[in-house]
N, C-alpha and C positions, 0 to 999 in steps of 0.2 A: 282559678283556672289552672293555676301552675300543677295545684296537687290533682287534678284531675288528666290532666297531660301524663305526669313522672309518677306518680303513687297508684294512682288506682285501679291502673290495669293489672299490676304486681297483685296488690289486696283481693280484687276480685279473681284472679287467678287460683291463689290460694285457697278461699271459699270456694270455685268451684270444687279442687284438689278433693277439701274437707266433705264437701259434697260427694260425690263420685266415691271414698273411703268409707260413708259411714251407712251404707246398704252393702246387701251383695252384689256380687260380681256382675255386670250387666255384657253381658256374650253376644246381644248386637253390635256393643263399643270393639270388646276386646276381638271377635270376631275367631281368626285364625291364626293372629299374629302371636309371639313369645310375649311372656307376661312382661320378660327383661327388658322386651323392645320399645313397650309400652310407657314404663316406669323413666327409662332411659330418656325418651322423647318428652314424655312430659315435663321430667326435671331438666331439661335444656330449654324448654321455652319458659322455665320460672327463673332459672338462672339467668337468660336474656332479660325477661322483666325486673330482675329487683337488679341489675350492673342500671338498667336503663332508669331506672329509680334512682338509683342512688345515686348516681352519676350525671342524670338529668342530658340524656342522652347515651350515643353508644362508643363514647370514649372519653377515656379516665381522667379526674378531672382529681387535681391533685389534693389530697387530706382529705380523702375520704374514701379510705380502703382498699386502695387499685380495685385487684380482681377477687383480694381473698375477703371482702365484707362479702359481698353479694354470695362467693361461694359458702361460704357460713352458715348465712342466710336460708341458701337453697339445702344445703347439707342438716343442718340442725331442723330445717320443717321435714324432710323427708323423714327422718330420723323420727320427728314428735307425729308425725303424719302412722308409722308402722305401730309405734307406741299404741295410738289411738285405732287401728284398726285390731289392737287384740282387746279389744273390751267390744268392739262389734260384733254380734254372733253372723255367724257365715263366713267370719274374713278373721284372717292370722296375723301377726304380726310376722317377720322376716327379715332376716337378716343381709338373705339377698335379694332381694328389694330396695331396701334399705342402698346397699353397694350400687346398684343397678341405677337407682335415684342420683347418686353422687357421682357414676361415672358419666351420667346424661350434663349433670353439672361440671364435671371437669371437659366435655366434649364443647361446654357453653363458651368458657374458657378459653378454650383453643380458637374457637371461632370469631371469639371478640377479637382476640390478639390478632387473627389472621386480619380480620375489619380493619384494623387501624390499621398492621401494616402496609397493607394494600390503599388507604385512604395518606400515609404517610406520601407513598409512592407517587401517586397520581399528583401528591399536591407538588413536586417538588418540579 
């Protein structure tokens, strides 16, 4: 039950990601919006899922990585994610993608820190 709570919304997260990468570009999703915008949003709710994974919850739980496992995490799949989109035909691999992924991840970041400060606050 526990891995099913903490682990597998992160896993199946992922598979969707790898999902959604390994066709082309589907234009009802991406619709009107900036591809960055896209990339960005994405990679902040896998950077929420794997802090929330690994943390087993949404604040830091100590010897196991603060905030920089999770961004790791989400940084090296976006990274192995563009990798695998140039061996897709239709789809490139990119550099800034890639950035756009990590800054969604560093936006994850900021948010968590904001969560707990705000949950510091209230508790006190």
């Amino acid at each position: 039950m526990h891995f099913l709570i903490y682990r597998m919304p992160v896993l199946v997260y992922m598979v969707l990601i790898f999902y959604m990468s390994s066709g082309p570009v589907d234009t009802r999703i991406a619709g009107e919006l900036p591809d960055w915008l896209l990339h960005g949003a994405a990679y902040l709710v896998l950077y929420l899922l794997a802090f929330w994974a690994v943390h087993e919850g949404m604040r830091p739980r100590p010897g196991r990585g603060g905030f920089v496992l999770p961004l790791l995490v989400t940084v090296l799949y976006g990274v192995s994610d563009e990798i695998h989109q140039g061996f897709v035909p239709a789809r490139d691999a990119s550099a800034r993608d890639a950035i756009a992924d990590a800054a969604g991840a560093l936006l994850g970041v900021g948010l968590v820190r904001l969560y707990g400060r705000r949950k510091a606050a209230t508790a006190v």
